[in-house]
N, C-alpha and C positions, 0 to 999 in steps of 0.2 A: 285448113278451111278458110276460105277468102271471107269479106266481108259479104259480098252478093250469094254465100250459100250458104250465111249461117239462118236457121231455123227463123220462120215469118217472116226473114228481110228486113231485121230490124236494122242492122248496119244500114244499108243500103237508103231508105228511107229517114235516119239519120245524115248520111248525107245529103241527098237531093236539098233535106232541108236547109240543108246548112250551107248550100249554095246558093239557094236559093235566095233564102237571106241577106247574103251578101252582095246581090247580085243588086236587092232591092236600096239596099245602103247604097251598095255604088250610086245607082240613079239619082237618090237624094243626097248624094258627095257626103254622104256619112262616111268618115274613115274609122273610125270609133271601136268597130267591128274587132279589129285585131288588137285590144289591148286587150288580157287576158290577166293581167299581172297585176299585182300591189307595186306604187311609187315606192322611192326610199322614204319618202314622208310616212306614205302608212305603216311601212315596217316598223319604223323609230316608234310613232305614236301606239302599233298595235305591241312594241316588245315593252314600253314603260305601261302600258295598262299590265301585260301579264307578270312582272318585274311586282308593282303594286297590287295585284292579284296575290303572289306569291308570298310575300311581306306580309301580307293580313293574314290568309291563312297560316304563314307558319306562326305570327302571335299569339293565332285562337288556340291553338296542339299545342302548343308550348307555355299556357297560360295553367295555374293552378287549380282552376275548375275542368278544365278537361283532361289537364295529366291525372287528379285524381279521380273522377271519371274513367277514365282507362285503365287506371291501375285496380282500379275496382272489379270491372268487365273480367281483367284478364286473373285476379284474385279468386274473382268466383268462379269460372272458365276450370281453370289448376284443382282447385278446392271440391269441384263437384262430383257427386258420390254416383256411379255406375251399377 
């Protein structure tokens, strides 16, 4: 099934647009259009945000109010009568 004969022509209408668009950047020397990607700056800056994400969360799980918390959950889970 091509793009021009899937159901309502959504492909197809997806593109025109998206020529279109570009067509309109060109006119205004917009080159802009084709960047699509994250820099290596964003990478680095978006992996120590998730790095620090990560760190905090595993303190809170690993913290004595939430291990007991959980051991509790899964105590009573075990323990309950059918």
């Amino acid at each position: 099934m091509t793009q021009e004969t899937t159901p309502n022509g959504t492909w197809g209408r997806l593109r025109w647009t998206r020529r279109v668009r570009e067509r309109l950047c060109a006119l205004r020397g917009d080159r802009t259009t084709r960047d699509a990607g994250m820099t290596t700056s964003e990478y680095a800056v978006g992996t120590i945000a998730a790095c620090a994400f990560a760190a905090v969360l595993y303190k809170i799980v690993t913290s004595a109010a939430v291990s007991g918390a959980l051991q509790s959950v899964i105590g009573k889970a075990l323990n309950a009568q059918f």
